[in-house]
C-alpha positions as CSV (number, residue, x, y, z in Angstrom):
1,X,153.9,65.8,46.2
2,X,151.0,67.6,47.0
3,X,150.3,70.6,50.1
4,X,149.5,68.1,52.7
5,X,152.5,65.8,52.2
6,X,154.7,68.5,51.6
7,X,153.4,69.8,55.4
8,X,153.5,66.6,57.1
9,X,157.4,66.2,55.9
10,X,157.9,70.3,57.1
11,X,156.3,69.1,60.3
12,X,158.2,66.0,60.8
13,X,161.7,67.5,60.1
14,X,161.0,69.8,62.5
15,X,160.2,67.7,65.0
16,X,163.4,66.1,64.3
17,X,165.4,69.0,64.4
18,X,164.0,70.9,67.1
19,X,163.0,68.0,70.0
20,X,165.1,65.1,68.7
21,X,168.0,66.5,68.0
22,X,170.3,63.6,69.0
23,X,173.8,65.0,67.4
24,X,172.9,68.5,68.4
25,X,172.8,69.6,65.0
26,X,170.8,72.9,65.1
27,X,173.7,75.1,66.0
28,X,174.7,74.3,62.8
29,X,172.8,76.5,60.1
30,X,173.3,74.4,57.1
31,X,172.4,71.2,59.5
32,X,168.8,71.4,58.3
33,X,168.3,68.6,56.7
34,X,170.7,66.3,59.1
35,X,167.7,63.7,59.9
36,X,165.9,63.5,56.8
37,X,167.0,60.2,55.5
38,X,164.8,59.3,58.3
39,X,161.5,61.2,57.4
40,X,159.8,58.4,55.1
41,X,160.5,55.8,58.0
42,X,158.8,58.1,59.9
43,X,156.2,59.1,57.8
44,X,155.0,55.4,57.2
45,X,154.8,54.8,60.6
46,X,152.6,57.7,60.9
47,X,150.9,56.4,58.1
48,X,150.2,53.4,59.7
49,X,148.7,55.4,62.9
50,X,152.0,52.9,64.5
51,X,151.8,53.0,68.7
52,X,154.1,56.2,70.2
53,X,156.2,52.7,71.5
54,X,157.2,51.4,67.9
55,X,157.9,55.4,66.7
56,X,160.1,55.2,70.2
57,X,161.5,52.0,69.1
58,X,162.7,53.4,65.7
59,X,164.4,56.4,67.0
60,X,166.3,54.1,69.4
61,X,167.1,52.1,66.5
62,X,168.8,55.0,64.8
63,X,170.5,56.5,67.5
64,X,171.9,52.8,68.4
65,X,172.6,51.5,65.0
66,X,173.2,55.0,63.1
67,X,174.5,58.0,65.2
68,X,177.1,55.9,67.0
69,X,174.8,55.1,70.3
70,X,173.4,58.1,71.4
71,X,171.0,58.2,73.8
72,X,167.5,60.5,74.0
73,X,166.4,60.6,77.3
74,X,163.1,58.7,78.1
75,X,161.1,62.3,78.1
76,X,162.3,63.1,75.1
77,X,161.6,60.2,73.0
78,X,158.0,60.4,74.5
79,X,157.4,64.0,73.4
80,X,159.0,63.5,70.1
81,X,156.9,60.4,69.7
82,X,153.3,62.0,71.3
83,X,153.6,64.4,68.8
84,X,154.9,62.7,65.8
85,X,152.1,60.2,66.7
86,X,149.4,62.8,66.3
87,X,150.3,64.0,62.6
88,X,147.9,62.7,60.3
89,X,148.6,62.0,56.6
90,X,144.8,61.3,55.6
């Protein structure tokens, strides 16, 4: 992996961790890397420069079908998406 990639997964997992969040799992310190079996989902979405509604859709997707049904709020899935949606990989 080279700088760039390695900074656009740092950038995404924190995203993730600090306004997704779904399981709450940054009060626990060694919860770091609690979402990244998500990141290259995410990162090919990004990729793809994918609509803030399909990056939306996917996170509803996991927290549905992978984290038992939790629910972000509307306002939170749109911030997490407007600024995963403005990363750039190229």
């Amino acid at each position: 992996m080279n700088n760039k990639e390695n900074h656009i997964i740092s950038c995404v997992r924190n995203i993730l961790n600090n306004d997704w969040d779904p399981l709450n799992a940054t009060y626990i310190s060694t919860a770091e890397d609690e979402y990244d079996r998500y990141l290259s989902l995410l990162i090919k979405l990004i990729n793809k420069k994918e609509s803030e509604s399909k990056i939306i859709r996917l996170l509803k997707k996991i927290e549905k079908k992978e984290l038992g049904g939790i629910s972000s709020t509307a306002e939170q899935l749109n911030i997490v998406a407007k600024k995963l949606h403005q990363l750039k990989m190229n």
